[in-house]
N, CA, C and O atoms as a GROMACS GRO file, in nm:
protein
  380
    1UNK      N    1  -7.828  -5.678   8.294
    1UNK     CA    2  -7.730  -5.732   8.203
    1UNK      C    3  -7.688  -5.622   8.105
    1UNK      O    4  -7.777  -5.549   8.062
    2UNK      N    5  -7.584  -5.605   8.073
    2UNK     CA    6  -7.516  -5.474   7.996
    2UNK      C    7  -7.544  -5.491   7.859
    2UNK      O    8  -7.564  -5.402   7.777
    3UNK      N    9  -7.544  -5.626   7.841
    3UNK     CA   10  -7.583  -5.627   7.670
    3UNK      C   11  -7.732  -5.653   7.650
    3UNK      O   12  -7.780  -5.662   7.537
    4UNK      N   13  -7.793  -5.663   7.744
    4UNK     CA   14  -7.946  -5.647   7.734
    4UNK      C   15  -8.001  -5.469   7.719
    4UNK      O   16  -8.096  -5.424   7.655
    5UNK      N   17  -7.895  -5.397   7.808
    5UNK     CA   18  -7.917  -5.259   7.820
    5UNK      C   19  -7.843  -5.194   7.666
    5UNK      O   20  -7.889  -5.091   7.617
    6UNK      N   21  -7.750  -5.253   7.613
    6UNK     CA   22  -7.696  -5.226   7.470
    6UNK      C   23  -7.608  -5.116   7.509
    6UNK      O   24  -7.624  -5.000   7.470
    7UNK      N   25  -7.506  -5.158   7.594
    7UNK     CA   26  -7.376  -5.103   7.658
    7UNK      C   27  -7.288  -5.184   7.593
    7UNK      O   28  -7.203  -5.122   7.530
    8UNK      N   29  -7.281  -5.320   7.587
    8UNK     CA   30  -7.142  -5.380   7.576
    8UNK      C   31  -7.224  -5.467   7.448
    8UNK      O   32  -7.346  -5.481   7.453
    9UNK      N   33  -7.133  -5.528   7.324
    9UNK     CA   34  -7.117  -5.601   7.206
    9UNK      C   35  -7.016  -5.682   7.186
    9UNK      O   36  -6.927  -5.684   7.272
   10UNK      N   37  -7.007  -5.750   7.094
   10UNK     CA   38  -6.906  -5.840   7.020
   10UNK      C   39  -6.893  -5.745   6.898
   10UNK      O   40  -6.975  -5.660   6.862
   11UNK      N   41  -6.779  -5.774   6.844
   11UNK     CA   42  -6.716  -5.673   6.698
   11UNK      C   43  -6.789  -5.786   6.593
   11UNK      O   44  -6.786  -5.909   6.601
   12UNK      N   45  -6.858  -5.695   6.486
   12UNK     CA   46  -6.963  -5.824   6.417
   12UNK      C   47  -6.862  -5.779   6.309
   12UNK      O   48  -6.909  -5.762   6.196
   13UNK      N   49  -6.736  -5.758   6.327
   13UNK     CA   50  -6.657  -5.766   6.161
   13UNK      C   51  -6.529  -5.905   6.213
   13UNK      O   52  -6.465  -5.981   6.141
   14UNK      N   53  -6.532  -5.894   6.371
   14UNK     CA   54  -6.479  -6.047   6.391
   14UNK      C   55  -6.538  -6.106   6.492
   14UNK      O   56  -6.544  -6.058   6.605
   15UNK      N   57  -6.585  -6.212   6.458
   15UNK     CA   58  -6.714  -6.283   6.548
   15UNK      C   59  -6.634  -6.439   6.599
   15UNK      O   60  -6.676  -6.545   6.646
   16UNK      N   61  -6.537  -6.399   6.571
   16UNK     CA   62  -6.445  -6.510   6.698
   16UNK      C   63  -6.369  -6.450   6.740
   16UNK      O   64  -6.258  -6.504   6.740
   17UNK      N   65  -6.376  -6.293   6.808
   17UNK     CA   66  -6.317  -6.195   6.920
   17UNK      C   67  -6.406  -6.269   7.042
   17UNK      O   68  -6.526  -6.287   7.022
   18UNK      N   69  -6.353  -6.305   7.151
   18UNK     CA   70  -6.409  -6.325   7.240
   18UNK      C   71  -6.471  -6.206   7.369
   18UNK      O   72  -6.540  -6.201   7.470
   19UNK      N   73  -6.398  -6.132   7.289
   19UNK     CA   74  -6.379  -6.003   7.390
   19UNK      C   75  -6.519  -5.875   7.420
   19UNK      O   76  -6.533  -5.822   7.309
   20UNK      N   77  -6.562  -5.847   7.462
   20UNK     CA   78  -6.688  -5.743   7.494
   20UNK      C   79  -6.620  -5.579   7.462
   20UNK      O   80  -6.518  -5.522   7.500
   21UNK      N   81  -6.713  -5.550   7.388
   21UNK     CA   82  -6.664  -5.436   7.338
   21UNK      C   83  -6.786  -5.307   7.433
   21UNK      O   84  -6.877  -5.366   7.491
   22UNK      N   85  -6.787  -5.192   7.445
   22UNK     CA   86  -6.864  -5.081   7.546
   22UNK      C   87  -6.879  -4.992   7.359
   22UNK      O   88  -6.792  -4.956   7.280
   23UNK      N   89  -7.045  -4.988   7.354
   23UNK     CA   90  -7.152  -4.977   7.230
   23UNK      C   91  -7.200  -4.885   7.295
   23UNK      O   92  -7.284  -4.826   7.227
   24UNK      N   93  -7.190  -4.839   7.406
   24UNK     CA   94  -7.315  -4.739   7.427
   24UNK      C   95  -7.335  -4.656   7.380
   24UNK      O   96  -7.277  -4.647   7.272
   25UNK      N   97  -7.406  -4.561   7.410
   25UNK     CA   98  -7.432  -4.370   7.321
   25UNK      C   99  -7.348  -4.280   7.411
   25UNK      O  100  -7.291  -4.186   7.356
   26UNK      N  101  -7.330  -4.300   7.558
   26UNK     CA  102  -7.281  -4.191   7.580
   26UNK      C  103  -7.144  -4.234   7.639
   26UNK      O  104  -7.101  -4.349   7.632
   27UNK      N  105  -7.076  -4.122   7.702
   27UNK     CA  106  -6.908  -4.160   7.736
   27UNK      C  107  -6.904  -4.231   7.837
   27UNK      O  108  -6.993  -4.197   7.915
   28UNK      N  109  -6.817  -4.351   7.892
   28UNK     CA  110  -6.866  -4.438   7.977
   28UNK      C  111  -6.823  -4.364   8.110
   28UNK      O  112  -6.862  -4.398   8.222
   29UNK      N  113  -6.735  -4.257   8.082
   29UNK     CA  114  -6.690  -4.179   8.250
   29UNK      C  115  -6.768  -4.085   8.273
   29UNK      O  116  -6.741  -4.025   8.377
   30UNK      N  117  -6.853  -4.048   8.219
   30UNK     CA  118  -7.000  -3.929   8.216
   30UNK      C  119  -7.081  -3.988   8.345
   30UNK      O  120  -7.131  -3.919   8.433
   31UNK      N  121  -7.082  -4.132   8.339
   31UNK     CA  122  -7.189  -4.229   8.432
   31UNK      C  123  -7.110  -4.268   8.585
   31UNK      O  124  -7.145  -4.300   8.698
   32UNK      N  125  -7.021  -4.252   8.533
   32UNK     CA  126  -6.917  -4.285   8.724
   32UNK      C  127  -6.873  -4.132   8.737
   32UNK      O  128  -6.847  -4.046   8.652
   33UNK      N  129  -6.875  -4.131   8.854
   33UNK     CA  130  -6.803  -4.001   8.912
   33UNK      C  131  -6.676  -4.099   8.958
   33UNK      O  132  -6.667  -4.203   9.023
   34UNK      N  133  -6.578  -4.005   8.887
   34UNK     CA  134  -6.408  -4.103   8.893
   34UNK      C  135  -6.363  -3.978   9.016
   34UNK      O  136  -6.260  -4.022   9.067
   35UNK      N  137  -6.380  -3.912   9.048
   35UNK     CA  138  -6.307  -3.844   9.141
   35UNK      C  139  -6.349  -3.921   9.318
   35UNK      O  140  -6.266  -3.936   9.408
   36UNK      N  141  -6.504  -3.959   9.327
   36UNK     CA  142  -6.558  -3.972   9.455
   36UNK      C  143  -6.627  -4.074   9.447
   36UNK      O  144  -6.704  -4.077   9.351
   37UNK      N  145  -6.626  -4.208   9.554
   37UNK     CA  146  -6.710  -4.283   9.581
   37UNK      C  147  -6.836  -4.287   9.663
   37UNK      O  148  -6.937  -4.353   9.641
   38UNK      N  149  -6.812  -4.210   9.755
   38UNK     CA  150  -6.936  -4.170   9.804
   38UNK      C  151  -7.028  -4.134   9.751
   38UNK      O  152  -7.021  -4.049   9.662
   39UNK      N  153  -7.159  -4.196   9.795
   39UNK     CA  154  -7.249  -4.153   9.704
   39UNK      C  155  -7.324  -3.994   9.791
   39UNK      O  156  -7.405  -3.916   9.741
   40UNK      N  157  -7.257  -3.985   9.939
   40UNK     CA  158  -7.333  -3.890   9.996
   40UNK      C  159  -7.254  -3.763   9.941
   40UNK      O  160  -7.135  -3.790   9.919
   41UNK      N  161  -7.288  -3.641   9.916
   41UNK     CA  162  -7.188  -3.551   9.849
   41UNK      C  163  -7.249  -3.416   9.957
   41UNK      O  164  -7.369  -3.390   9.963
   42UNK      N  165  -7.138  -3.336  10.039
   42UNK     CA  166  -7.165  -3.197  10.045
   42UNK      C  167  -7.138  -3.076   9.988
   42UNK      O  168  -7.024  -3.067   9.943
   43UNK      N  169  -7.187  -3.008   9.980
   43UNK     CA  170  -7.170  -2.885   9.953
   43UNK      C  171  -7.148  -2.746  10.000
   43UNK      O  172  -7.220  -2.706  10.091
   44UNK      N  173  -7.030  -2.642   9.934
   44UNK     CA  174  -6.956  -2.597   9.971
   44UNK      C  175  -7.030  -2.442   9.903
   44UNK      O  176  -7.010  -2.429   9.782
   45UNK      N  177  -7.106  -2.339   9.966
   45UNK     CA  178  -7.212  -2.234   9.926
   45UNK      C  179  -7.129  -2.103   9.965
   45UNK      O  180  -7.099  -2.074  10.080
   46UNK      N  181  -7.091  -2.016   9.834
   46UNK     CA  182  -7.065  -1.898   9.891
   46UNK      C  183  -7.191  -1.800   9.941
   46UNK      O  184  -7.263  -1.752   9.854
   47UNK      N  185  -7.215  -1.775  10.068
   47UNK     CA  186  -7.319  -1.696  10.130
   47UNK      C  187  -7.363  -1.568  10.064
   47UNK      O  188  -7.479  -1.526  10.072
   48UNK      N  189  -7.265  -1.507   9.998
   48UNK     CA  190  -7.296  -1.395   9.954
   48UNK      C  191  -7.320  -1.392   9.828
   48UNK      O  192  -7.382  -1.293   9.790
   49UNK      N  193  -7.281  -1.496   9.720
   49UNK     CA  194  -7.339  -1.493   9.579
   49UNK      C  195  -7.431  -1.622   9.573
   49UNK      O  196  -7.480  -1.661   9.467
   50UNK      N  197  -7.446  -1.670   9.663
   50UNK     CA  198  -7.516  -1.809   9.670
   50UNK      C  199  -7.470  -1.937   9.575
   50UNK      O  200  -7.543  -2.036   9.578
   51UNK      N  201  -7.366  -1.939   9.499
   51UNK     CA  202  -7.320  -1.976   9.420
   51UNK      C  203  -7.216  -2.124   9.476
   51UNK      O  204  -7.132  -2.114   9.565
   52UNK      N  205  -7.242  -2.241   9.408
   52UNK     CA  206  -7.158  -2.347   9.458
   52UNK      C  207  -7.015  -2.364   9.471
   52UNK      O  208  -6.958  -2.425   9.381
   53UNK      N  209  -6.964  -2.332   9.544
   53UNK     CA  210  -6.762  -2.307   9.524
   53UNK      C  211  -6.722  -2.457   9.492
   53UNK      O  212  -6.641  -2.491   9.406
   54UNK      N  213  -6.795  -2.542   9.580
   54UNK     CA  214  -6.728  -2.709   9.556
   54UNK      C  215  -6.847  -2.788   9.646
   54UNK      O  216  -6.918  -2.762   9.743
   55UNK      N  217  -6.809  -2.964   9.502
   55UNK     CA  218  -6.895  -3.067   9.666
   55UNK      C  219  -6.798  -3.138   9.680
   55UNK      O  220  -6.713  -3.152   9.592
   56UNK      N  221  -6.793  -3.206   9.817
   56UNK     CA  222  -6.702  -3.258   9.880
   56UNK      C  223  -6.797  -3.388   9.909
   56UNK      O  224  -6.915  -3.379   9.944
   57UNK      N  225  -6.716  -3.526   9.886
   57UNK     CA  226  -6.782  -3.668   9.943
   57UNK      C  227  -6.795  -3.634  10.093
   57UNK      O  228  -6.711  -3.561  10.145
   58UNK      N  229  -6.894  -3.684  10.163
   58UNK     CA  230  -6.910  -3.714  10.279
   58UNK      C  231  -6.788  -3.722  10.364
   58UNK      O  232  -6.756  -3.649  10.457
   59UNK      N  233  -6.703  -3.860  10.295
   59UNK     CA  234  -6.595  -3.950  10.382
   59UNK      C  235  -6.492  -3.799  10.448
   59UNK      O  236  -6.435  -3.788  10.557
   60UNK      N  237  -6.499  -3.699  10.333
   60UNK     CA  238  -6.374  -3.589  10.370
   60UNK      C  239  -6.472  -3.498  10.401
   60UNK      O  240  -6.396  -3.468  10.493
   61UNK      N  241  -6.567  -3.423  10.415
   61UNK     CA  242  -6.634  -3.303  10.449
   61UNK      C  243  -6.624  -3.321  10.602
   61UNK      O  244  -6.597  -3.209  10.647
   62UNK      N  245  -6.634  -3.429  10.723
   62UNK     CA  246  -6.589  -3.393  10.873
   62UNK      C  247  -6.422  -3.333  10.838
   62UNK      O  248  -6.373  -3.246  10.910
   63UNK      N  249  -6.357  -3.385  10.732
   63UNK     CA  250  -6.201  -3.316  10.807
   63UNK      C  251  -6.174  -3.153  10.711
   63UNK      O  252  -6.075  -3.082  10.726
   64UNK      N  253  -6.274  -3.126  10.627
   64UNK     CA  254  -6.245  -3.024  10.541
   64UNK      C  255  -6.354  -2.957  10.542
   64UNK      O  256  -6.324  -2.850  10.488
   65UNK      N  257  -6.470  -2.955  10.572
   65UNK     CA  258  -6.524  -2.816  10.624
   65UNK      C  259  -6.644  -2.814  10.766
   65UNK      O  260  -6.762  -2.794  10.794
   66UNK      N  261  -6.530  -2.844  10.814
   66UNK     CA  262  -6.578  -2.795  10.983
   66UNK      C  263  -6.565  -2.607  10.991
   66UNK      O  264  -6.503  -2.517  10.934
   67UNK      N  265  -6.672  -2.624  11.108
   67UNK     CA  266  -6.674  -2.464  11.156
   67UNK      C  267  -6.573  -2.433  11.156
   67UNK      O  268  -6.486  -2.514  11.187
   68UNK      N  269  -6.537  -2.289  11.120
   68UNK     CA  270  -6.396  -2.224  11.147
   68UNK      C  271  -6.276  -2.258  11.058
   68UNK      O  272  -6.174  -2.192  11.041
   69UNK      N  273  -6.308  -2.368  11.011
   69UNK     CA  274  -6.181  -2.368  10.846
   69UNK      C  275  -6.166  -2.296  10.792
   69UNK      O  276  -6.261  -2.219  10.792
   70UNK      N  277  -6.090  -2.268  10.734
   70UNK     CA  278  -6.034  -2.195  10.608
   70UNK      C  279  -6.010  -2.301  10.492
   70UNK      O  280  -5.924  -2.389  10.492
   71UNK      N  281  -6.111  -2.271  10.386
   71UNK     CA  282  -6.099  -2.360  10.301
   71UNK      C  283  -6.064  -2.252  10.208
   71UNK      O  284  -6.072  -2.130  10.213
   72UNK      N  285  -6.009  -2.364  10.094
   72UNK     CA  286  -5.903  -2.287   9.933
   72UNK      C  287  -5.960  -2.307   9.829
   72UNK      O  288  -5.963  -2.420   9.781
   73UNK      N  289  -6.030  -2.184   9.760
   73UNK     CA  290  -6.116  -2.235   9.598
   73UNK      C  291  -6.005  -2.186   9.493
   73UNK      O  292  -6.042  -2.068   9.486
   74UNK      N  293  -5.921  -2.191   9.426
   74UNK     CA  294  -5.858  -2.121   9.306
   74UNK      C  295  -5.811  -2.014   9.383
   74UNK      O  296  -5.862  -1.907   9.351
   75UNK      N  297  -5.757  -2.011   9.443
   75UNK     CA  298  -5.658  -1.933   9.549
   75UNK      C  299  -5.732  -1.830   9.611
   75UNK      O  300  -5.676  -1.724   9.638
   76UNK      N  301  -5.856  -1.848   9.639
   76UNK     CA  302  -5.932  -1.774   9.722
   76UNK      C  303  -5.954  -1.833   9.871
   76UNK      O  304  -5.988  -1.950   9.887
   77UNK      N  305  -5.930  -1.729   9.995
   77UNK     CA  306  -5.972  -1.799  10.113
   77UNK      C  307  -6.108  -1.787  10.177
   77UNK      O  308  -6.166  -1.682  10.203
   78UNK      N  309  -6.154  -1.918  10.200
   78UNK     CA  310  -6.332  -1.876  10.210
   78UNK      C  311  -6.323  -1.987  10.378
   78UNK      O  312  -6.283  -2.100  10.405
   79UNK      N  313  -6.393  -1.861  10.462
   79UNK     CA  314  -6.417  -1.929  10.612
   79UNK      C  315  -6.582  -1.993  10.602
   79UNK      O  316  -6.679  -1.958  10.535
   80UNK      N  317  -6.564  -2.084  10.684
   80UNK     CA  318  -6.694  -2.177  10.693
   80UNK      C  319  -6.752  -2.206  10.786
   80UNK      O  320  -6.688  -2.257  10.878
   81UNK      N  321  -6.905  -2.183  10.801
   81UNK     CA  322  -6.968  -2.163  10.842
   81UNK      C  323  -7.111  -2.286  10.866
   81UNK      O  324  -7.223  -2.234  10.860
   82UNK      N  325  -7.107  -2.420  10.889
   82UNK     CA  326  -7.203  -2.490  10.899
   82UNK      C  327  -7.362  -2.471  10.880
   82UNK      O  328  -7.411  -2.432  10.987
   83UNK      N  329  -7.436  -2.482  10.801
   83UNK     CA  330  -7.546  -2.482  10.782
   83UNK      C  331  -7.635  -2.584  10.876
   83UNK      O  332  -7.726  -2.522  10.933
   84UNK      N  333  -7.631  -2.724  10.907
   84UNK     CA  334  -7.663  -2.801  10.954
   84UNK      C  335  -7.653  -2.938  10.920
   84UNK      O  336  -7.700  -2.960  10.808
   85UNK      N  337  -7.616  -3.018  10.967
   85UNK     CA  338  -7.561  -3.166  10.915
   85UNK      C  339  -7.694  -3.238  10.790
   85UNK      O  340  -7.672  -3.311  10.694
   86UNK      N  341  -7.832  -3.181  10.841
   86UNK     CA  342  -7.896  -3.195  10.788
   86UNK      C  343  -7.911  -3.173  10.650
   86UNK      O  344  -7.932  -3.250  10.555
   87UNK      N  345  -7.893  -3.034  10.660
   87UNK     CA  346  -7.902  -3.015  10.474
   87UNK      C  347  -7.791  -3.033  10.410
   87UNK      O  348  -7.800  -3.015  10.289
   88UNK      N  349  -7.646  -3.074  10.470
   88UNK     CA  350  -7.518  -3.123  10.390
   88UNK      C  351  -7.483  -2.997  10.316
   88UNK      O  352  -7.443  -2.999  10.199
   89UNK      N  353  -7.500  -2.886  10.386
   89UNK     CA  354  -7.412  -2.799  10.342
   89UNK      C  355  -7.369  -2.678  10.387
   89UNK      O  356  -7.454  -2.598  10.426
   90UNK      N  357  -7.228  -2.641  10.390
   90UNK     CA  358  -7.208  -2.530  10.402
   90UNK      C  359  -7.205  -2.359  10.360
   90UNK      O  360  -7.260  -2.307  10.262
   91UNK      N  361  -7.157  -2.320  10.421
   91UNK     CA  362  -7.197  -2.171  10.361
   91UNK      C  363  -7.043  -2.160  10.401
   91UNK      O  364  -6.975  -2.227  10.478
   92UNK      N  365  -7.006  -2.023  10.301
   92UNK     CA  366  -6.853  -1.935  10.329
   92UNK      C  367  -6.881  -1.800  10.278
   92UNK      O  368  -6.976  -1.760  10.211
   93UNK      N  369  -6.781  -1.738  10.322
   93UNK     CA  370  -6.747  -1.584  10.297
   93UNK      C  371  -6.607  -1.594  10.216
   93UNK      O  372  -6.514  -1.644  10.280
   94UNK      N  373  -6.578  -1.552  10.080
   94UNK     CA  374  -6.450  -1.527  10.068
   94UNK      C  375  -6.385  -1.382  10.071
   94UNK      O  376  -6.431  -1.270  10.050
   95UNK      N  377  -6.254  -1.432  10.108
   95UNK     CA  378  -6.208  -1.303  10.180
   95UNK      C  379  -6.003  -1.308  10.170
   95UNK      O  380  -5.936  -1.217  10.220
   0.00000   0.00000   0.00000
């Protein structure tokens, strides 16, 4: 329950608002990822700095980084290289 967790209130300066007010401490879009529903997420590894370029939801990582793509970070072209379905992630070279 949200007002058991002390997320949501009533306004105690008008207490015939019927309406639920969001009390919590932190920002309420901090807690949803608004870009991706998936909860499975891959990842996108430059090989040579080991460094994360991007994660990609599950639902799009079969059509955006299969072997042999050319994927686009900030106008860099980085080819990709499958790691194994297992560990959900790829590796690239940019170039």
């Amino acid at each position: 329950d949200l007002q058991k967790r002390g997320l949501v209130g009533r306004d105690p300066d008008c207490p015939a608002d019927p309406r639920w007010l969001y009390i919590g401490s932190e920002w309420p879009a901090s807690l949803v990822n608004l870009r991706a529903i998936d909860e499975s997420v891959w990842t996108v590894v430059d090989e040579i700095t080991q460094e994360v370029v991007e994660e990609i939801e599950e639902s799009k990582a079969w059509f955006q980084i299969y072997e042999g793509a050319v994927y686009m970070q900030q106008g860099k072209k980085i080819s990709l290289h499958p790691l194994g379905h297992a560990q959900e992630e790829s590796s690239g070279a940019a170039g």
